[in-house]
C-alpha positions as CSV (number, residue, x, y, z in Angstrom):
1,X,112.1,137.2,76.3
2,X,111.9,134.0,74.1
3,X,113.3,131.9,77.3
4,X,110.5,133.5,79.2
5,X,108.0,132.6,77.2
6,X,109.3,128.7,76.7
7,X,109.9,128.4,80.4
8,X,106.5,129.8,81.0
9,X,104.3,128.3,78.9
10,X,106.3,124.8,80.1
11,X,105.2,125.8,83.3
12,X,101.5,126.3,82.7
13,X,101.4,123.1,81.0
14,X,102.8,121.1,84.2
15,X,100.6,123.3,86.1
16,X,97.4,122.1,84.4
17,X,98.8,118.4,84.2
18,X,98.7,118.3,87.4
19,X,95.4,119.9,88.2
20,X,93.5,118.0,85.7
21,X,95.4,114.7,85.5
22,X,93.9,113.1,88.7
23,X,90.7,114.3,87.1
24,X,90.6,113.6,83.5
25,X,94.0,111.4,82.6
26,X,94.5,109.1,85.7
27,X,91.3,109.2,87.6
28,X,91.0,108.5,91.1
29,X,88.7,106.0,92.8
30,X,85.1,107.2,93.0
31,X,82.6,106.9,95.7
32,X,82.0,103.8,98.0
33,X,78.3,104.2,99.1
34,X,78.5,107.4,98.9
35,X,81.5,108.2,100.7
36,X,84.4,109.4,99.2
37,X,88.0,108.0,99.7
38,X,91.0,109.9,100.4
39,X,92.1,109.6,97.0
40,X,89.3,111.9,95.7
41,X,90.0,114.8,98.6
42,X,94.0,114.2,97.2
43,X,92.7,114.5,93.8
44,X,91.2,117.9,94.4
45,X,93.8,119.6,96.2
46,X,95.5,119.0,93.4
47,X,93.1,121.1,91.7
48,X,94.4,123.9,93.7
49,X,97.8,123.3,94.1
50,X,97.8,122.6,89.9
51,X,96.3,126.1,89.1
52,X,98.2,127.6,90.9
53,X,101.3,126.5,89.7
54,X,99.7,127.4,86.3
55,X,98.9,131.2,87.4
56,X,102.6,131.4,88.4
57,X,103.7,130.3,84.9
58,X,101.3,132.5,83.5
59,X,103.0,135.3,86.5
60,X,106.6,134.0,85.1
61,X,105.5,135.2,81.5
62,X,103.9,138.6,82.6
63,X,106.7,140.1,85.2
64,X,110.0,140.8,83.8
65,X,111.9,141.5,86.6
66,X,114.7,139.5,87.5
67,X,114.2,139.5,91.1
68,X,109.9,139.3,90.8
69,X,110.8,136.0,88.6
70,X,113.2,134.2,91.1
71,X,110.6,134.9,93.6
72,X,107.9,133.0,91.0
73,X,110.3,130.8,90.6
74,X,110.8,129.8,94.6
75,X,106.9,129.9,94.7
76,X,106.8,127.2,91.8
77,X,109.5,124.7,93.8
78,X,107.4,125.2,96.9
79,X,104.1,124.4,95.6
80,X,105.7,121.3,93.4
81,X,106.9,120.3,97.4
82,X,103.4,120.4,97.9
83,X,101.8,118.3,94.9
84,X,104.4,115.7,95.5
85,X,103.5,116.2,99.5
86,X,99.1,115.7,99.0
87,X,99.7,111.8,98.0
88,X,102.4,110.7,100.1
89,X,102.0,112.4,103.2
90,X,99.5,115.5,103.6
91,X,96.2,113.6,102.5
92,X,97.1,110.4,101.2
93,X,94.8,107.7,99.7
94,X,93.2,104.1,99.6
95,X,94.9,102.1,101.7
96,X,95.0,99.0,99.5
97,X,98.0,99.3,97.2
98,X,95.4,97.9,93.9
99,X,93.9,100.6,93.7
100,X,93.9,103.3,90.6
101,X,94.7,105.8,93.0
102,X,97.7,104.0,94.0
103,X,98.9,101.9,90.9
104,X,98.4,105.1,88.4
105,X,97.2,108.7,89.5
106,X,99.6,109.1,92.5
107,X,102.8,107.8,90.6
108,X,102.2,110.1,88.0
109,X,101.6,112.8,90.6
110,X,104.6,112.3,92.3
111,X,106.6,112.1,88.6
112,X,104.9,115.4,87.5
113,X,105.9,116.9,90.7
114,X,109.3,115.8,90.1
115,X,109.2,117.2,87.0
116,X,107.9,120.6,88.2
117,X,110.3,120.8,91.2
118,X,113.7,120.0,88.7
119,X,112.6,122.7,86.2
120,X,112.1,125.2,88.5
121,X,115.7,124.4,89.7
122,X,116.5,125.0,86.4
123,X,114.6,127.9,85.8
124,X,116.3,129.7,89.2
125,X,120.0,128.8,87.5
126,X,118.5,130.4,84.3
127,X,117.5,133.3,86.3
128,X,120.2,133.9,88.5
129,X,123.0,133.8,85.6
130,X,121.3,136.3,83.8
131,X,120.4,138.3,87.1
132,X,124.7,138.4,87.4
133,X,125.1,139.4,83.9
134,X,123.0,141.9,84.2
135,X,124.8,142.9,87.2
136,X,128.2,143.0,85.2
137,X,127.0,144.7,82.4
138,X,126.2,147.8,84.8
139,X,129.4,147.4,86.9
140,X,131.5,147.3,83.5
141,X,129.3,151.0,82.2
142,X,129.7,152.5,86.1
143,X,133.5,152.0,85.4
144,X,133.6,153.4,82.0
145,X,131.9,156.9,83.7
């Protein structure tokens, strides 16, 4: 239960990272005459994609389940495919490479993305171990009977 919470909470925190980063950390460009740029429409997908991956965490921490989890767990390695997909190839940004959007905010988006996608790799080896212990410890008491 204490892994749960750890791996969890880790996850809610990458989450919001990378919800909020673009907005608050590593801002995007702002409006040209009133249009926005590419990096901005990038920036708040992210919103979305970053709470999300926050609500799973929070998901992660509330469903014991072993099988429910490892399903929360492939849902938080698709949606970090997806973070790391808005900048580079979904939506994209400015098209000059001095740009904040592409010297700061999209970097770190791709590292926190990284970062998400690895711990969930993590998390599933986590989960699955304990998923086959839990599978031996009732094989072993079905043999005892």
């Amino acid at each position: 239960m204490k892994k749960q919470l750890i791996y969890g909470t880790t996850v809610i925190i990458l989450g919001l990272l990378a919800a909020l980063g673009p907005q608050f950390l590593f801002k995007v460009c702002g409006a040209h005459e009133g249009i926005f740029a590419l990096c901005h429409w990038t920036a708040q997908a992210e919103i979305g994609m970053g709470m999300l991956v926050a609500a799973l965490g929070l998901c992660y921490i509330t469903f014991s389940d072993p099988k429910t989890q490892l399903g929360i767990i492939v849902s938080i390695f698709l949606t970090g495919i997806i973070v790391i997909g808005f900048p580079h190839a979904l939506i994209g940004g400015c098209s000059v490479k001095t740009m904040p959007c592409r010297q700061i905010a999209f970097p770190a988006l791709t590292v926190e993305a990284a970062i998400i996608i690895v711990y969930s790799i993590i998390m599933a080896v986590y989960e699955i171990k304990k998923a086959s212990a839990a599978e031996a410890a009732v094989q072993a008491d079905t043999q005892k009977q």
